[in-house]
N, C-alpha and C positions, 0 to 999 in steps of 0.2 A: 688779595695778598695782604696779610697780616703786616703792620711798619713796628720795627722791635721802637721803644722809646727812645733809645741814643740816638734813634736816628732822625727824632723830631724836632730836636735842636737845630733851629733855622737863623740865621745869620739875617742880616738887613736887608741885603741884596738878593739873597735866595729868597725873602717877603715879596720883597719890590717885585720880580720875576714873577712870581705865583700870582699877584695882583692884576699885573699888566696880561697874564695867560687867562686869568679869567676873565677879565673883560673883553680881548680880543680873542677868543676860541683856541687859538694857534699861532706859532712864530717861528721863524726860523732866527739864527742866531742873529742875522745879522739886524734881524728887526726889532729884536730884542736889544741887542745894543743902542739901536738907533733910539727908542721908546727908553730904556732903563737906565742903561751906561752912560749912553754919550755926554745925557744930560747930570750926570754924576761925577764926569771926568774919571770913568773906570775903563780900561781897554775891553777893546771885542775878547779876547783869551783869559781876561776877566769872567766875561759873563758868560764865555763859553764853558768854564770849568762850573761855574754856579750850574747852569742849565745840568751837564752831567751830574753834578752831583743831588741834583734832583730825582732827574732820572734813576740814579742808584739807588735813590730813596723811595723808589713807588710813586714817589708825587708827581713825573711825569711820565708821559710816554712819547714815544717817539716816532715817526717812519722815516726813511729817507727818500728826498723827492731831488733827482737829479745828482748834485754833487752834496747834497746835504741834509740836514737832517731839519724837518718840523716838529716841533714840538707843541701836547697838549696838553693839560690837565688832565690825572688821574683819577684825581679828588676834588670834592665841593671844596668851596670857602668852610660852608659847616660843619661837612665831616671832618676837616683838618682840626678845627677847632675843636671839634669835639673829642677828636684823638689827643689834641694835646693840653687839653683841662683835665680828661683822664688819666692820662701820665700823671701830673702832678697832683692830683685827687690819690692816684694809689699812692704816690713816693710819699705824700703826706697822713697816708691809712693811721687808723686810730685814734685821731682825734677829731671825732664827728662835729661835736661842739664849737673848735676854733674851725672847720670847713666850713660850715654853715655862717660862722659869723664873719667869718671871710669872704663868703658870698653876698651877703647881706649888704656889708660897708662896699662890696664894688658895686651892686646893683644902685645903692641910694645913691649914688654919685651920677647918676643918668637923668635922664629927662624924667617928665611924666608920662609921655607915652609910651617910652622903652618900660615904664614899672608897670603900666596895663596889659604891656605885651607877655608882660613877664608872666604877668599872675593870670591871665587867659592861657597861659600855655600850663604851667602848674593846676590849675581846672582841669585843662581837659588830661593833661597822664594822671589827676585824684580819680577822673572820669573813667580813661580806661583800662585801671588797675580795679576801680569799683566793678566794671562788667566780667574783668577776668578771675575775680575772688580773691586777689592776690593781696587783698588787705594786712 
């Protein structure tokens, strides 16, 4: 399922959530609060409205298990990311030049190994756009 962009607008506590989901598989709400809120001094009906509005958002899923509802990740940490560098990659279209150099000044800001990672990963899609022609 396709996320429109306005809907990748994430609040701090809808992060926090998506973090705490990924690291532990699944929560219901109220462990979520226990894990995200309590320690934030936000109420359970706090995080229970975040959680829904995740879920509206594709970013979670849910079942109901007795009187309530579990909730999972839909999405990688990656794919999220990746979705929402997209977003603002298209909202900022035609200016190849400032994108790139945008990129550039956030990448130099990392470690040394994060810029190996970088440039092994920039190798290998020169790599398999060289085997697909798509030079």
């Amino acid at each position: 399922m396709e996320i429109m962009r306005a809907q990748l607008k994430l609040g701090k506590l809808e992060l926090a959530l998506l973090d705490f989901l990924w690291t532990e598989g699944s929560s219901d709400v109220k462990g979520a609060h226990q894990a995200v809120g309590r320690p934030r001094g936000i109420s359970l009906n706090t995080v229970q409205s975040a959680l829904e509005r995740l879920f509206r958002k594709s970013l979670l899923g849910r079942e109901k298990v007795s009187h309530a509802y579990c909730y999972k990740p839909c999405v990688s940490r990656a794919e999220l990311a990746s979705r929402m560098i997209g977003g603002v990659m298209e909202d900022l279209s035609g200016d190849d030049e400032a994108l790139i150099a945008a990129f550039v000044d956030l990448a130099s800001r990392t470690d040394e190994k994060t810029l190996e990672r970088l440039e092994q990963a920039l190798s290998a899609r020169r790599a398999a756009f060289g085997e697909r022609g798509d030079d």
